[in-house]
N, C-alpha and C positions, 0 to 999 in steps of 0.2 A: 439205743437206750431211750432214745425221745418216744418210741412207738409203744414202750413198757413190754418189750418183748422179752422173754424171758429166757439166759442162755443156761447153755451146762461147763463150767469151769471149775471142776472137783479138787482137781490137781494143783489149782494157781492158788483153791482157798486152804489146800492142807498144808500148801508153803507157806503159804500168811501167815496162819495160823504158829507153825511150827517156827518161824523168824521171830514170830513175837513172845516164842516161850510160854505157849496155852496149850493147853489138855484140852479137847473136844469139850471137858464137863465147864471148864473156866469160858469158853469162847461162847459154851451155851447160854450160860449166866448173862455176861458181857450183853448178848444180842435179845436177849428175853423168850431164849429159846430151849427145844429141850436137846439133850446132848445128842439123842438117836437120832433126830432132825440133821443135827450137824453132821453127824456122821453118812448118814445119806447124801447129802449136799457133798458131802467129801467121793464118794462112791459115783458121783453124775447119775445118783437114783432120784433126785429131784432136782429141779431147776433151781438156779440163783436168778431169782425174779428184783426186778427194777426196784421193789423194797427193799430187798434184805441188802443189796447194794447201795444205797442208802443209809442203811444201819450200820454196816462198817464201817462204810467211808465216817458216820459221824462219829462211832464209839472209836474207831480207833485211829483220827482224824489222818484218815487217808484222800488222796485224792483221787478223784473220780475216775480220771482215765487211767489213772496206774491200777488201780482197784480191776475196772470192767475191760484195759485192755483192746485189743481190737480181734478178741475172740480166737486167737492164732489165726486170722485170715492170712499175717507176713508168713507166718510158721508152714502153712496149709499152702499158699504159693509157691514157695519155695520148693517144698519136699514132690506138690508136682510137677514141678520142671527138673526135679532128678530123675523123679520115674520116668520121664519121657525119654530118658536113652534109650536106643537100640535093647541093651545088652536087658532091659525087662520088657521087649516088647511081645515075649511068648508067655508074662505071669498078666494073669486077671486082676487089675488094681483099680476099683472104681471110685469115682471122687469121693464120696461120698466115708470110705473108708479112711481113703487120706487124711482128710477131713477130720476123721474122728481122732484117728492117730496124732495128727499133732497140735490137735486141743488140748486132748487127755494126757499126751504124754512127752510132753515139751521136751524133756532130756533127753528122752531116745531118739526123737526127731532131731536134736542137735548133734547127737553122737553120731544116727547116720549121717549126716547133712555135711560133717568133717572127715568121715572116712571114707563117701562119694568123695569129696574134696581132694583128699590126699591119695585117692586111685586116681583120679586126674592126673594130677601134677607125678604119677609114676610111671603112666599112661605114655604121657607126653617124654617123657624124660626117654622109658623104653624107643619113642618115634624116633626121639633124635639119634639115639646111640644107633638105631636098625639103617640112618639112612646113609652111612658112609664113613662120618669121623671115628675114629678111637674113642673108647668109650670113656676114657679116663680123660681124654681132655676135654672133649663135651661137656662134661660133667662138672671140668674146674671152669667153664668158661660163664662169666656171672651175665652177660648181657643174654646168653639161654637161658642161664636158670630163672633171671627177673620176667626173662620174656611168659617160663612154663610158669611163674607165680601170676600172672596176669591171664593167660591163656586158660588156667585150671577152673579160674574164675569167670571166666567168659567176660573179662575188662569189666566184670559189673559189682559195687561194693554199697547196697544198699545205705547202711549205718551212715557213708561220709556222704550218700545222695541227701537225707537225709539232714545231715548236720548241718548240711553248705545251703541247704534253701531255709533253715533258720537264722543261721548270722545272714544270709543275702536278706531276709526280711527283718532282719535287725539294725543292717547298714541302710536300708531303703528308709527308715523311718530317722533314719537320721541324716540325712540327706545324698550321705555316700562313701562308699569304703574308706577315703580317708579321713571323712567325721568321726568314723565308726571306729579307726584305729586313736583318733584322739580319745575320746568318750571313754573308752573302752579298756585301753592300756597306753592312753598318757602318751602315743606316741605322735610325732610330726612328721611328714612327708616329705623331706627334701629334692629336690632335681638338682645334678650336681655334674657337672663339666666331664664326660669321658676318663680325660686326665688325671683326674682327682677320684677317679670311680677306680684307677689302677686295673681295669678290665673285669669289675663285677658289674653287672647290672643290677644287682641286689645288696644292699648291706642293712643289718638290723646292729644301729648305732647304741647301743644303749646306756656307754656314759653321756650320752647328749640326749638321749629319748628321743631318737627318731629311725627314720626309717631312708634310706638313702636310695634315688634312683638313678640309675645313668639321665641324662636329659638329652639323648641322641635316640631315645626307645619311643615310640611310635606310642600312638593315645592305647590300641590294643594291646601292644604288649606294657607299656606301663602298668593298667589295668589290671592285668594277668599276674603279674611281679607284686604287685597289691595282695590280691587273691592270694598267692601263694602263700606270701608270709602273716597272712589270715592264717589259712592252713593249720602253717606249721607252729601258730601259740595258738589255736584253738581245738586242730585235731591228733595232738600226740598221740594219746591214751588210745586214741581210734590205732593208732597206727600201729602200736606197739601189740595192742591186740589180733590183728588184724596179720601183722609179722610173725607173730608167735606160731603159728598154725603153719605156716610157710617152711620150705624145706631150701637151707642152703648151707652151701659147702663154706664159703667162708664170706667175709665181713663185707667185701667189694659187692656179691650180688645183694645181701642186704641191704645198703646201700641205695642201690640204682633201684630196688623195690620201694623202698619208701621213697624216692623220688618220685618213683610214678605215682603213687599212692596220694602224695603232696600236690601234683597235678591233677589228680581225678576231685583232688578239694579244693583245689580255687575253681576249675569248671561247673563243678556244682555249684559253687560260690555266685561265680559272672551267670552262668547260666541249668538258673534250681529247675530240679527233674520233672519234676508234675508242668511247670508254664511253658518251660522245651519241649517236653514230651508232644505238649497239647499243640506247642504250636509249630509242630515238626507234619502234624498230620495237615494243622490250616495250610502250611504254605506249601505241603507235597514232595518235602524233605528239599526244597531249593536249600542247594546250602549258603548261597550269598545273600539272598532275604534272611536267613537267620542268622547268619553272620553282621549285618548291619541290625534288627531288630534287638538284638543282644550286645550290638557293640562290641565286637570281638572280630578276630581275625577268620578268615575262609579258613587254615586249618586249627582253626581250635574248634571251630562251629563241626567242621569234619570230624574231627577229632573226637567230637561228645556223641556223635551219632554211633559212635560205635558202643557208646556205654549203657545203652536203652536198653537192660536187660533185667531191668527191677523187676523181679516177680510178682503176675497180677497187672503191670504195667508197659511189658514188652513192646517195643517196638522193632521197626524192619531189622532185622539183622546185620553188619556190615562188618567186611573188612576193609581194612587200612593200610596202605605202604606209602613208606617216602624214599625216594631214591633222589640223587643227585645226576648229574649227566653222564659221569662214569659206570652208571648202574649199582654203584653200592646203597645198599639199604640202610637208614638211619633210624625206623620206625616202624615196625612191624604189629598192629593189634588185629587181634582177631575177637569180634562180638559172636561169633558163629559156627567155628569149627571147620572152617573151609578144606578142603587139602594142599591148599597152594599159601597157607598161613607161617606151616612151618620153616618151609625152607621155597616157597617159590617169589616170584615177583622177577624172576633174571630172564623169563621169554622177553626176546626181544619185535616179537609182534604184539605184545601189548603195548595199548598206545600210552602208556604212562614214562614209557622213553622215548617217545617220538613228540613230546606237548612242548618242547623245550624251542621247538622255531613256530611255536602258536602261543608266544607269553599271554598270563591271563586270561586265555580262552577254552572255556568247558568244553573236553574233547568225552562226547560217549562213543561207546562200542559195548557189542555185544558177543561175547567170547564162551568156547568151548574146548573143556579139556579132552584128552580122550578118551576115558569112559565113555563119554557123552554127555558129563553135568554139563550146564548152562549156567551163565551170569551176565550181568550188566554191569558196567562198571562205568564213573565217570573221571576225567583226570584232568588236571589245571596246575600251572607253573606257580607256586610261591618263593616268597623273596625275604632273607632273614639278612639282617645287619644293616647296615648303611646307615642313615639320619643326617651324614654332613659330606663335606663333600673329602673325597679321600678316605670316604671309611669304608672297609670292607663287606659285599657284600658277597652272597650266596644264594641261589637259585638252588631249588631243589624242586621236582614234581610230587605231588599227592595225587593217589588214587583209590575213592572210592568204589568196592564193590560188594554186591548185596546177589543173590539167588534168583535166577532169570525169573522164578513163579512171583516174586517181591513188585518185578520193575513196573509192575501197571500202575503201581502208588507211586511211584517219580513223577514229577512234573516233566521228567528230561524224556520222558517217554509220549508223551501225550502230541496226539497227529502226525506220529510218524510211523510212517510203514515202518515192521521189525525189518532189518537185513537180515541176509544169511549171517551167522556169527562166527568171527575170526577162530581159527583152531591155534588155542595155544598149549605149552604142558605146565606142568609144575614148576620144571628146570628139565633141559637137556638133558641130564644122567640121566629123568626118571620118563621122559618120554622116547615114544618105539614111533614118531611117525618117519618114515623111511625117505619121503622127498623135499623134507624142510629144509629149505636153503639157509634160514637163518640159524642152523645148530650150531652150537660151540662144540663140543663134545658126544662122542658116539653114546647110544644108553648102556646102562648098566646090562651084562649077562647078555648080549647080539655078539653075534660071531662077525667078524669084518673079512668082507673079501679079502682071497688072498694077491690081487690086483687091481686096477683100476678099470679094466677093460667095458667093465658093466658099469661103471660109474656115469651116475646122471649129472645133471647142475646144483645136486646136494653136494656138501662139502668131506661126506666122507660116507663111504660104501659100505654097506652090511647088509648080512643074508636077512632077505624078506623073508 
């Protein structure tokens, strides 16, 4: 608006218009104009030029940005990063139309935008049932369902990126999250003896007004425990809308949906999308320089890497797993669509099981499934609980990985000859390579010899 450019927004002024209970002939009057004008301006047959934007905002004491908006550039982002699926890569859809479409016609753009959405999450739901379980218990099991409500989304939730880097520049002007929670909502910050915490690390006290922490929680996860209960009195209403759209069977995965939903709003919080974003590219996605620039832990800093999927703003893609030493998974996000998102992470030649006798040391490797895709991935030991002595902790591995054609933007990649790249599958049932010693399980639909005679140093024989 500062160039006095002049846009076309027909559609946003015959809402206005129509919220404020005026006739084309009454809005004419209002702006000292004649009603056919208005009516054309309604039609995107002439421009709303930097004056007549002006004249609303004064006559109908609007404000500026709600008024001019950001032209559906979020709306025009969005709807093309749906087209980009596969499934319209044989229709002709050029920006340019896009474009027009979710300028002009903001409803329909949101109507598609929700039923892309909920073919996702049917999508996903169809993967899970096709890959083995019973389809009725799949279906009741809530840490799938939270997972397909996060996965439909591609871990990315514009509005709470959005909200969290307003109160983070809200608390920053007030010198820190818990100035911000006094200021704000009257509350005080306590740290308070394990014992006395009865095994929460969170309580929001509010016949005393305050906010209660374990004082065995570590300066990052304090922080985070902050952020959360930011969160959770600032972004309900996010939440609830946000849930509503969502497809679950019952109360449990609810639940664990707006739990994550709650953490994707303190990370926004600790670490706002646009200064992340920006400085994901300065420091070459290191996750430990942004993990100390941010004040935050290695996996929450991993953790946000995966949610860079703001439309217009896109970053590298990544997926995420956490397993423990026993190989069960405790975290699963995928920013990207991988095929090893839904149900893999159990090869045990990935080195995200082997990082556990290299505590705290960035293990990369570069891995292929067998199709042939490619990736890079990197993985390092983290450490939850403890603070005193005799307090429990837990070791678990995280592992970063992102699309082999991504890795030249890692700093983890930089002056090293590529290797050959480790062959791994998704999971045993779904891989056919015939001499992998580390298999658990023969694949799905391979006939197995009917003896051993042919048997290699693989641990179980089936017809090549």
């Amino acid at each position: 608006m500062a160039k006095d450019r002049p846009v076309y927004m027909g559609p946003r002024l015959r809402r206005l218009r129509r919220e404020l209970g005026l006739t084309q002939a009454d809005m004419a009057a209002d702006l000292d104009i004649s009603a056919s004008y208005v009516a054309l301006l309604e039609r995107n047959q002439r421009p709303l030029t930097a004056d007549m934007l002006l004249r609303l905002a004064r006559t109908y004491k609007l404000d500026m940005g709600e008024v001019a908006g950001d032209g559906g550039a979020e709306q025009t982002a969005r709807l093309q990063a749906v087209l980009r699926d596969p499934m319209f890569a044989d229709i002709d859809l050029p920006a340019l139309a896009t474009g027009d479409v979710a300028a002009n016609y903001p409803g329909i753009t949101e109507a598609l935008l929700r039923l892309y959405t909920s073919y996702r999450e049917e999508h996903l739901a169809l993967a899970d049932r096709g890959a083995g379980g019973p389809a009725q218990e799949d279906a009741a099991d809530p840490v799938a369902e939270a997972r397909r409500f996060l996965a439909a989304r591609r871990n990315c939730f514009p509005a709470l990126d959005d909200l969290g880097e307003r109160l983070a520049a809200e608390a920053e002007a007030e010198g820190s999250l818990t100035a911000w929670l006094r200021a704000k909502h009257n509350l005080r910050v306590r740290r308070l003896p394990s014992d006395v915490m009865a095994g929460s690390m969170r309580r929001l006290d509010r016949h005393r007004d305050a906010v209660l922490l374990d004082d065995a929680l570590d300066g990052a996860s304090a922080q985070f425990q902050l952020a959360l209960q930011i969160a959770y009195l600032e972004m309900r209403k996010s939440f609830d809308i946000l849930l509503k759209d969502g497809q679950f069977s019952g109360e449990s995965s609810r639940r664990l949906a707006r739990r994550a939903l709650a953490s994707h709003g303190a990370a926004a919080i600790l670490m706002p999308y646009a200064p992340f974003a920006k400085a994901v590219e300065a420091r070459r996605y290191d996750v430990e320089a942004l993990a100390r620039q941010f004040s935050v832990s290695f996996e929450q800093a991993a953790h946000r890497l995966t949610t860079l999927q703001k439309p217009g703003q896109e970053r590298i893609p990544f997926f995420f797993l956490r397993v423990d030493p026993a190989g069960n998974v405790s975290k699963r996000l995928d920013g990207a669509g991988f095929p090893f998102a839904r149900h893999g992470g159990s090869c045990p030649l990935w080195s995200v099981h082997r990082v556990f006798d290299r505590p705290r040391e960035v293990v990369t490797q570069w891995l292929e499934l067998p199709d042939g895709q490619r990736f890079f991935s990197i993985a390092r030991t983290v450490t939850a609980g403890g603070g005193g002595w005799g307090a429990a902790r837990v070791e678990r591995a995280i592992a970063l990985a992102c699309a082999a054609d991504h890795a030249h933007r890692l700093i983890y990649t930089q002056g090293v000859a590529q290797p050959e790249p480790t062959p791994i599958g998704v999971t045993c049932r779904l891989c056919h390579r015939a001499q992998c010693m580390a298999r658990s399980a023969p694949p799905i639909g391979r006939e197995m010899l009917p003896d051993d005679y042919r048997r290699t140093r693989a641990p179980f024989g089936f017809e090549g």
